[in-house]
C-alpha positions as MATLAB code, in Angstrom:
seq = 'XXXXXXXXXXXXXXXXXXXXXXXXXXXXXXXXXXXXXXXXXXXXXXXXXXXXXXXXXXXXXXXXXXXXXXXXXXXXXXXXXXXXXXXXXXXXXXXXXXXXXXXXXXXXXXXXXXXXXXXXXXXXXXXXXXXXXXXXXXXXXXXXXXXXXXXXXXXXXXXXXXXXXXXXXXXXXXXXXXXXXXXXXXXXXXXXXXXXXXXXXXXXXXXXXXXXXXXXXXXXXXXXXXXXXXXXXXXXXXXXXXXXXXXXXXXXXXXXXXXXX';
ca = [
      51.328   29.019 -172.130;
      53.121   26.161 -173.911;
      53.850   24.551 -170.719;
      50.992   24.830 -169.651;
      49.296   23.440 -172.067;
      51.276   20.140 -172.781;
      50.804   19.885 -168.730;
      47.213   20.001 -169.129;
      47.153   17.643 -172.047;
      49.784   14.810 -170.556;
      47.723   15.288 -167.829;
      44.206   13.979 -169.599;
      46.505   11.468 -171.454;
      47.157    9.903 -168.236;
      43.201   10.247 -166.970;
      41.810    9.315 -170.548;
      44.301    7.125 -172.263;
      44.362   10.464 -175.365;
      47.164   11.406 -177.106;
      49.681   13.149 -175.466;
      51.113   14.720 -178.049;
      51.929   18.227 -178.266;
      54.236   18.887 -180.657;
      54.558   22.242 -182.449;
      56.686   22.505 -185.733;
      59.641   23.419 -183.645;
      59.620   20.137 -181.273;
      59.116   17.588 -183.955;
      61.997   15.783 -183.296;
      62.220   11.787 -182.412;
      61.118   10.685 -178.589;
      64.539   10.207 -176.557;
      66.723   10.397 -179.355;
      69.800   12.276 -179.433;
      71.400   14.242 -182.579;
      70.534   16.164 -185.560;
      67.083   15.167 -187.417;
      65.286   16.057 -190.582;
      61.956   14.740 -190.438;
      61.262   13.133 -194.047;
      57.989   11.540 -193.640;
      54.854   13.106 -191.187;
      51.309   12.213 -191.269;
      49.119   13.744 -188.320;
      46.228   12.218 -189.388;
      44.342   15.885 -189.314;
      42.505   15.149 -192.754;
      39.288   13.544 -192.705;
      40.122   10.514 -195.244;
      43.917    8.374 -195.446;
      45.802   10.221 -197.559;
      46.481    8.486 -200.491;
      49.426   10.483 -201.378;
      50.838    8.310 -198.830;
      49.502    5.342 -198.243;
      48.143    2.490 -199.807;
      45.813    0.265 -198.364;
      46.728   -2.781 -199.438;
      50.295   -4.569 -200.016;
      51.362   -5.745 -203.110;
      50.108   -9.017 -202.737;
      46.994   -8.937 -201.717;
      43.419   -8.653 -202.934;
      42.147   -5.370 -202.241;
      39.066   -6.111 -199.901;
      35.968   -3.895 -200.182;
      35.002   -3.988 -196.476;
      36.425   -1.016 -195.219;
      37.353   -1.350 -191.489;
      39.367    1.721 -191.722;
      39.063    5.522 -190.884;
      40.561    9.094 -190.487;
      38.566   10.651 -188.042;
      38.516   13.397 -184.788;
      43.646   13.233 -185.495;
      43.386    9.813 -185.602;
      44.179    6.514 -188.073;
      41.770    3.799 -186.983;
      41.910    0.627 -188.555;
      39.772   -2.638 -186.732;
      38.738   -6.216 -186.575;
      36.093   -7.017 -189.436;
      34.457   -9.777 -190.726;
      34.385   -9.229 -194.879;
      31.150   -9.815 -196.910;
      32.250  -13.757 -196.533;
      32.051  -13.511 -193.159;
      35.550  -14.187 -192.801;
      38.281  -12.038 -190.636;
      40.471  -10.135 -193.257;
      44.368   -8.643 -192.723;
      44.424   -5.235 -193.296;
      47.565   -3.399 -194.434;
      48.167    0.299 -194.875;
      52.263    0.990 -196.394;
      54.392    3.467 -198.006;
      55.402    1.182 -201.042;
      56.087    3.498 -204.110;
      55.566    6.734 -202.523;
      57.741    6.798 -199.445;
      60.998    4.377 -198.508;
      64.643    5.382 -196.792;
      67.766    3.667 -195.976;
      68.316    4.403 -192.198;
      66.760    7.352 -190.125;
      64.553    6.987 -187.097;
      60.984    6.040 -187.295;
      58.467    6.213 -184.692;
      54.526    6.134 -184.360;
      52.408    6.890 -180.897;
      49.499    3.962 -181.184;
      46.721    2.845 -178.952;
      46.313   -1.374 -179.164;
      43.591   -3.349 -180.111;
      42.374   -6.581 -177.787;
      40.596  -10.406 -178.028;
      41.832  -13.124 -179.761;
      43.416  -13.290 -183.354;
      44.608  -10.073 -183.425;
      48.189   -8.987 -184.236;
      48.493   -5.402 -184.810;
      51.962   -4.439 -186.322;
      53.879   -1.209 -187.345;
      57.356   -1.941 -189.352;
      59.390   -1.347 -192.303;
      59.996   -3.607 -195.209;
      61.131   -3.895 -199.054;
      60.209   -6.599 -201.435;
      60.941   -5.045 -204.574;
      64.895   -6.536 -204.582;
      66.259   -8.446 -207.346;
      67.077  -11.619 -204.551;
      62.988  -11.889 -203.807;
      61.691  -13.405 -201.720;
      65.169  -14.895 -200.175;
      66.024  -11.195 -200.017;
      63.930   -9.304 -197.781;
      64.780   -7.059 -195.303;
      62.400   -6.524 -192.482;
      62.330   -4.156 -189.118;
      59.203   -5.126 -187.068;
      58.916   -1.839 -184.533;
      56.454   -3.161 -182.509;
      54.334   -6.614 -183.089;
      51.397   -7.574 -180.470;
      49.619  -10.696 -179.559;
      46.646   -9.774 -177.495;
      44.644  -13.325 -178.186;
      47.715  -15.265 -176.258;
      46.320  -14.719 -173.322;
      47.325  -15.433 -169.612;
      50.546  -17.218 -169.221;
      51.790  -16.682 -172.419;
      53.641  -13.342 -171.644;
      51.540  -11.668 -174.075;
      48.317  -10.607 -172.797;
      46.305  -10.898 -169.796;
      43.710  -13.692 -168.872;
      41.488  -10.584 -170.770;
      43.078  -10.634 -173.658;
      44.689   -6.828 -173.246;
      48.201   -7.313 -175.191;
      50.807   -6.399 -172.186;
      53.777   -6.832 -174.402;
      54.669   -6.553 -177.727;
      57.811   -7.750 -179.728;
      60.672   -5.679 -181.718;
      62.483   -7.916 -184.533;
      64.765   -7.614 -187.187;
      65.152   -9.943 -190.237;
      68.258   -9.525 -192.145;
      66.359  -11.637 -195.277;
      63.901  -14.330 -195.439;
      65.918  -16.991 -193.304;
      68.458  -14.627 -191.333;
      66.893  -13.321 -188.160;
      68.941  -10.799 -186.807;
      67.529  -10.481 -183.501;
      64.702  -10.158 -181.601;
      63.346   -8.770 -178.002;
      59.770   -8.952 -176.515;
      59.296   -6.006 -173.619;
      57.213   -6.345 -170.801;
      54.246   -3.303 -170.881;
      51.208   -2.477 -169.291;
      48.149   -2.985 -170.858;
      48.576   -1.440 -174.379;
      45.224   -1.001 -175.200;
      44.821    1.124 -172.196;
      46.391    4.541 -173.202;
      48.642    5.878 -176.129;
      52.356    4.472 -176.423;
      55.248    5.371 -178.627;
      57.075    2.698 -180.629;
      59.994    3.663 -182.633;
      63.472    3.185 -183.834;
      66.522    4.385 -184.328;
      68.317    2.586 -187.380;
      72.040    3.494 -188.311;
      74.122    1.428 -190.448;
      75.416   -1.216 -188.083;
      73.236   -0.391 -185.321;
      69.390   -0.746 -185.101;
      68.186    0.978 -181.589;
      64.138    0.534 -179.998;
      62.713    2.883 -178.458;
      59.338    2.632 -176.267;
      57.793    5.590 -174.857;
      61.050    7.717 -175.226;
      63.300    4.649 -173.813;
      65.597    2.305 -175.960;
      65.444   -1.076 -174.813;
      67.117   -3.114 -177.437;
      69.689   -3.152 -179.661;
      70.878   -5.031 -182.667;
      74.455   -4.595 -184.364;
      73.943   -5.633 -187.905;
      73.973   -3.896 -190.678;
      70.498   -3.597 -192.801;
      71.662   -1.442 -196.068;
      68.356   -1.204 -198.064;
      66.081    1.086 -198.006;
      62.771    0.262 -196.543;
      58.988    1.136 -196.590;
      56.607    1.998 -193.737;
      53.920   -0.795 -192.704;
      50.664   -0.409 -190.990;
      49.154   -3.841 -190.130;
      46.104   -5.196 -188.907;
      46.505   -8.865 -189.543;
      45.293  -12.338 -187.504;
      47.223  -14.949 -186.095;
      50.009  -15.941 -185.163;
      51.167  -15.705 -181.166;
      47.508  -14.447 -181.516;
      45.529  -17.562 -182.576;
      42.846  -17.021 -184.519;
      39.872  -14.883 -184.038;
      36.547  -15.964 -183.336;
      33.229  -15.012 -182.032;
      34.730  -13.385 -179.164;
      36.957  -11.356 -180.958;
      35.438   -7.597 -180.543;
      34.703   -5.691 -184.066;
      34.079   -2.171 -185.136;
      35.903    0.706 -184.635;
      35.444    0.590 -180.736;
      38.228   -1.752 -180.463;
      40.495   -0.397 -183.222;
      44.646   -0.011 -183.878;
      44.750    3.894 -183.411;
      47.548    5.899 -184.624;
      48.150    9.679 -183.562;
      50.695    9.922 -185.514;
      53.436    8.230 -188.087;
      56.745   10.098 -188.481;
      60.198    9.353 -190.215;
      63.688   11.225 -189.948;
      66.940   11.210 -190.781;
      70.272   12.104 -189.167;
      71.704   15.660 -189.838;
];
């Protein structure tokens, strides 16, 4: 029954661009890794509100904006493109900091990409809160679109649907450690997973179950989870065109964290 059922589902993933996930308590265990795992971190998104025993939804930083462009709603995080009461596009950034950071493990979250211009949806792991701040500050960006680059840019399409998205890792403020952009279909099209495996001097990304980068440095403190929708960048900056509302939303299925062992 099982089998049958994760058949039928990856089955209407592929018609419907859903979820595919079917993971049962037993199976929980880190797309195309191999090893030992304890998961440390899980949030299914099954409530119907972001779990503040979790998350924040701002970073440390930042104003806290009162336009709410996020939701929890039907398994799903959805956070969009908004204009704020100044009629001004606003970065939005859901993280861990002070309730949930490790020092190596694999992380990985199955997402569903937003499109138009300005946007530059992100899911990494960081740590500001080191005595060497802000020279010190140790950064793994998992996956990092550009939708609004647009045709020719190796980015997006002449739509704006991101079709490639960027893994990075920044050993502090000036050190880049390395980086790799991966060729995709259209990201906004279906569900995708994005993870990584990180191991003290080897930092392993994974897309859909497939590693397809790797960079041997060591990264020795321990970071926290980062859920971004921000504007910019590779992205330009939004304008009228840019689609808003939850209809064109970053959509999480999941967000899950491991060790080894």
């Amino acid at each position: 029954m099982k089998t049958l059922l994760t058949t039928t589902l990856t089955a209407a993933a592929l018609m419907f661009g859903v979820p595919a996930s079917a993971d049962t308590g037993a199976t929980l265990t880190p797309k195309g890794a191999t090893g030992n795992f304890t998961m440390t971190f899980q949030d299914e998104f099954g409530g119907s509100a972001l779990d503040r025993n979790k998350w924040n939804d701002h970073m440390w930083f930042e104003a806290q904006n009162a336009t709410v462009n996020y939701r929890v709603d039907k398994g799903l995080l959805e956070v969009w493109p908004q204009r704020d009461a100044t009629g001004k596009f606003f970065n939005r950034t859901l993280d861990t900091d002070g309730k949930f950071r490790q020092q190596y493990g694999f992380f990985e979250a199955e997402m569903k990409l937003p499109v138009g211009k300005g946007t530059w949806p992100g899911f990494w792991l960081y740590n500001h809160d080191l005595p060497a701040y802000p020279a010190k500050r140790p950064e793994i960006d998992i996956m990092e679109a550009y939708a609004g680059g647009g045709a020719g840019s190796g980015w997006s399409d002449a739509n704006l649907h991101p079709t490639a998205f960027a893994s990075t890792v920044w050993i502090d403020a000036g050190t880049l450690g390395g980086t790799k952009m991966q060729a995709t279909p259209d990201l906004s099209a279906a569900f995708h997973t994005y993870g990584v495996d990180w191991q003290p001097n080897r930092i392993t990304f994974y897309f859909d179950g497939k590693p397809f980068a790797v960079v041997d440095k060591p990264m020795t403190d321990p970071l926290y989870l980062v859920i971004s929708m921000w504007f910019g960048s590779a992205s330009g900056k939004p304008d009228a065109s840019t689609p808003t509302g939850a209809s064109n939303a970053l959509q999480l299925n999941y967000v899950r964290a491991w060790t080894r062992g």
